[in-house]
N, C-alpha and C positions, 0 to 999 in steps of 0.2 A: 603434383598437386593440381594443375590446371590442366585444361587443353587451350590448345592455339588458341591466341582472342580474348581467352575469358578475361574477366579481371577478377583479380586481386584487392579488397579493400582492406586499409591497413588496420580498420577497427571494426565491426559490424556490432553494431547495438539495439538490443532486443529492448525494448520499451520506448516509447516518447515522453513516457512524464516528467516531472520534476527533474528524475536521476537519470535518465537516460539523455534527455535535451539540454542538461547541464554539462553531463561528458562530451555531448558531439560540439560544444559552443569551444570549451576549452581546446578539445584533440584539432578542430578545425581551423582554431587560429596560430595552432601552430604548422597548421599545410598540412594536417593529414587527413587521409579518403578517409570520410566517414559515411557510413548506409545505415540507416534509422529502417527498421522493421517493426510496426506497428500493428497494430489490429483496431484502435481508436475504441477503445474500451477503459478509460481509466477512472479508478476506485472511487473518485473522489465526484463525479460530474454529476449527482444529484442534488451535492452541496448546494445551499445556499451564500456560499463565501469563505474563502479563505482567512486563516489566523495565523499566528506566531510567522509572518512575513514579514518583516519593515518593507515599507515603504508598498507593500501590496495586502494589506489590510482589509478582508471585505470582497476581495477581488473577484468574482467566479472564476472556478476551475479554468472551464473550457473558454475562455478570454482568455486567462494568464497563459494556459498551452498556446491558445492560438497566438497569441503575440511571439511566444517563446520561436516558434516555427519559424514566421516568418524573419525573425533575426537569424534565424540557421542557413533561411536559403539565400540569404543575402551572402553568407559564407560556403555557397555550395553543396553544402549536406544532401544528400539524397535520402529522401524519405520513401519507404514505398507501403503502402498501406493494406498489411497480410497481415497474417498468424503463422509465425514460427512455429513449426511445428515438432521436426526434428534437426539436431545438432551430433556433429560428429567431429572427435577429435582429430586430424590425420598425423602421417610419419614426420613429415617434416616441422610440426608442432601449429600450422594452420587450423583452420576451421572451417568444415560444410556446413552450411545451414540451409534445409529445403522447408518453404512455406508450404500453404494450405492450398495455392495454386501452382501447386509444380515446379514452380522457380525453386536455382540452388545459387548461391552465391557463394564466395570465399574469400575468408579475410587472416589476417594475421592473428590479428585479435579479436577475443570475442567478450564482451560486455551485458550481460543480462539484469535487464531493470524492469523485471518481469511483476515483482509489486504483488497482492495478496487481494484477493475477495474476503469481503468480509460475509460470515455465517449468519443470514436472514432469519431467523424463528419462521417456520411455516406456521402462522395466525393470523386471520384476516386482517387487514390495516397495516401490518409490517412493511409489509416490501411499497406500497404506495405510498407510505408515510417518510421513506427511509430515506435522509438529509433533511427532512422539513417537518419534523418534528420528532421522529425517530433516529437516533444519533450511536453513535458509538466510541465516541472522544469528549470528553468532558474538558481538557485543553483546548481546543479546535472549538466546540460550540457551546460550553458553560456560558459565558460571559453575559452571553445575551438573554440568560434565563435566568440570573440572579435572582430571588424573592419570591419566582414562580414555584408553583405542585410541580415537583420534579420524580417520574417515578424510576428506577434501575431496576431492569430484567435479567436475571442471571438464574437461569434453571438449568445450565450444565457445568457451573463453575460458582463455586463459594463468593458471592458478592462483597462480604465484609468489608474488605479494604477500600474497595470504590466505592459503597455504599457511604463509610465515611471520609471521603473526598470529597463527594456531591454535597456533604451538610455544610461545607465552606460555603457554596455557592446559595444555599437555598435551606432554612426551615423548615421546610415542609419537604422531606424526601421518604417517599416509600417503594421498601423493596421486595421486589415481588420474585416468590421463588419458583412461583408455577407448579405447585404439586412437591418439589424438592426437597429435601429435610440436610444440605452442607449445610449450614451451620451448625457452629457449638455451641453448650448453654453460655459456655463465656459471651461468644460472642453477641448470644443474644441480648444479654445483658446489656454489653456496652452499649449496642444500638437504641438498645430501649433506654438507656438513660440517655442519651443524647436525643432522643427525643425521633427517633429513624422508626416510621412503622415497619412492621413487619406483614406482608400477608402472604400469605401459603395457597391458599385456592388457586386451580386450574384456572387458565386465561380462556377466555372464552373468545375476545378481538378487541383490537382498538380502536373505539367511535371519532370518529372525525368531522368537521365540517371542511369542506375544500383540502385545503394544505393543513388542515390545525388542527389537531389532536386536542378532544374535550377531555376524555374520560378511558380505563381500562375496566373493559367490562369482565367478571368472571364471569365460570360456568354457570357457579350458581345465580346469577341472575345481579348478584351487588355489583355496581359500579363506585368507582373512584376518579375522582375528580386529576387530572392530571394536565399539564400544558403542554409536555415531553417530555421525554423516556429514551435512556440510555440503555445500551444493550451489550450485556457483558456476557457475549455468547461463544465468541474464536472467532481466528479469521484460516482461510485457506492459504497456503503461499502458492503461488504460482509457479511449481520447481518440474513441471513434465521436462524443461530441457538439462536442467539441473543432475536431475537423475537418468537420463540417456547419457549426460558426460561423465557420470559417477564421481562428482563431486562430495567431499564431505558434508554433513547437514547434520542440525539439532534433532531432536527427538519431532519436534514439530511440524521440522522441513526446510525451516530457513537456512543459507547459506551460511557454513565457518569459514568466515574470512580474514585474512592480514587486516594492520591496522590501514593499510593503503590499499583494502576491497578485493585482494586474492585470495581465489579458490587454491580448493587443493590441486587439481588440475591446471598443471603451467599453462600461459597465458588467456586464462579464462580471471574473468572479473565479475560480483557482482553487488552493484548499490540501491539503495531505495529499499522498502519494503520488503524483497525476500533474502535481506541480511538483517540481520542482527542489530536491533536499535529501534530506538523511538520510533512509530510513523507518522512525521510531521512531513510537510510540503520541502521546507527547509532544512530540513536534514539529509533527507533524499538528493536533494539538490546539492547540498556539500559533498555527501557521498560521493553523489555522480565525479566532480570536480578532482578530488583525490583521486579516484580511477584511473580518469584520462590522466591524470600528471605522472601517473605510475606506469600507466600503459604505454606513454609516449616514451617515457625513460627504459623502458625495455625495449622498445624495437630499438631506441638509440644504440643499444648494447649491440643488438643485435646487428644491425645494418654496418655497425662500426668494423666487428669479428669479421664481416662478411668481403669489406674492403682488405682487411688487414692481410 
C-alpha cells in the first residue's frame, strides 16, 4: 500500500463543510490522523446567513467554516487546499486519493462530503442574484420574506407542492412555469383557489437594483412585481469520486448509505449533501459526526484483529 516514508492517514476526508469539518473535529479528538482535502468552494457562500442552527442563527457561511477551521488546527487536522480528483480502492482495503496538483495521499479510511451545486437557470439576473434574492430553500431563507411578492421558478419540475409551501410564508406567491405546461388541471385549481398566480410566459431576466430583485421581466415585455424568487430547478451532486469507487447511488447520484453513512464499498463513508437527506447546514454536520464515530469503531476492529 505505501512506499517507504509515505504516510498513512487513518481517515482522509473529501470536503471542509459542515460534514466534513464536523467528522475531522470528532475522529481528531479521539487521536486520529485526519487530512481535510478541499477545493474552498462551498454551496452555501453566497448566502446571506445561515438558519435552522441554534446558537448560529444568521451566521455567514464563510465565518461559521472559518471559525470551524481554526478549532480543527488547534487539534492538528491537516487541511490541504486541492480538488480531489481521483479515488481508488486498494487490496488491502486503504484508499489512494490524487488531487488536481499531483499529490496522492493514503488513508485507511475515506469520507466524502463532497455536497451538490445547485442548478442555476441560465437567465440574466440568476446567477448574480443567487443567495440575495434568488434562493433555493424556503427553510433556510423564507422567514425573512414573510408578506413579501414571493415568486417560485420551476420550469423543469412540477412546482405544485412548493408552490404551496411558500403561501405559509407569503400571500402573494407567483409561479412561474417559464414556457412549461407540469401541471394538472387539478392542480391548477388548487392554486388558484388559494389565491397562488399562476404565469406561463417565457422569462425573459430578473431586474435588480444592487442585491434586490424588483421585478421578473417576461419575453413579452410584462413585468411582475416580485422581492424574491425561489428556484425549484435540481441540484448536481458532486459524485465524480463516488463513481471511480463504484459505489451504490440513487437515480439522482446521491450516496446509498447505512444509517451510520456507509457506502457500499467497505470503509468508504459519505455525509452532508451527496447522501440522502435534508440539505440543512445541520444535518450535514450530524452526518458528518456519525461517520467519524463509525469510522473510528472500524479501525478499532480492525487494529484490534491486527494485535490479536
Amino acid at each position: 500500500m505505501q512506499k517507504t516514508g509515505t504516510k498513512i492517514w487513518d481517515v482522509i476526508i473529501i470536503g471542509a463543510g459542515a460534514a466534513g469539518s464536523s467528522a475531522a473535529m470528532v475522529l481528531a479528538r479521539v487521536r486520529r490522523k485526519v487530512l481535510i482535502i478541499d477545493d474552498q468552494k462551498p454551496r452555501n457562500a453566497p448566502s446571506q446567513g445561515m438558519h435552522n442552527f441554534l446558537s448560529r442563527d444568521g451566521e455567514l457561511p464563510l465565518n461559521f467554516l472559518d471559525m470551524a477551521h481554526q478549532e480543527l488546527l488547534a487539534y492538528g487536522v491537516q487541511h490541504i487546499r486541492s480538488k480531489a480528483i481521483y479515488a481508488a480502492k486498494l487490496e488491502n482495503h486503504g484508499f489512494l486519493v490524487r488531487d488536481n496538483l499531483g499529490e496522492e495521499f493514503l488513508g485507511k479510511r475515506l469520507l466524502l462530503a463532497t455536497g451538490v451545486q445547485d442548478v442555476i437557470p441560465d437567465i440574466p439576473g440568476m446567477q448574480e442574484l443567487w443567495g440575495r434574492g434568488v434562493y433555493h430553500c424556503p427553510f433556510c431563507d423564507g422567514y425573512e420574506l414573510c408578506d413579501k411578492p414571493i415568486g417560485l421558478y420551476a420550469r423543469n419540475f412540477n412546482g405544485f407542492g412548493m408552490a404551496l409551501a411558500l403561501r405559509q410564508l407569503s400571500a402573494g406567491i407567483c409561479l412561474f412555469t417559464d414556457g412549461k405546461g407540469y401541471l394538472r388541471p387539478a392542480q391548477h385549481e388548487e392554486l388558484n383557489a388559494r389565491g397562488i398566480r399562476i404565469i406561463s410566459g417565457e422569462i425573459g431576466q430578473l431586474r435588480h437594483t444592487a442585491d434586490r430583485l424588483t421585478c421578473v421581466q417576461l419575453k413579452n415585455g410584462e413585468s411582475i412585481a416580485c422581492e424574491a424568487l425561489f428556484v425549484h430547478d435540481g441540484q448536481k451532486v458532486n459524485n465524480e469520486l463516488l463513481i471511480q469507487l463504484g459505489a451504490r447511488m440513487t437515480k439522482k447520484g446521491a450516496a446509498i448509505t447505512s444509517r451510520k453513512q456507509a457506502c457500499s464499498v467497505p470503509g468508504l463513508y459519505v455525509a452532508g449533501d451527496a447522501a440522502i437527506d435534508i440539505h440543512f447546514v445541520v444535518v450535514a454536520a450530524a452526518e458528518g459526526a456519525k461517520a467519524a464515530v463509525a469510522i473510528h469503531d472500524e479501525l478499532l476492529v480492525a487494529e484490534n484483529q491486527l494485535s490479536e
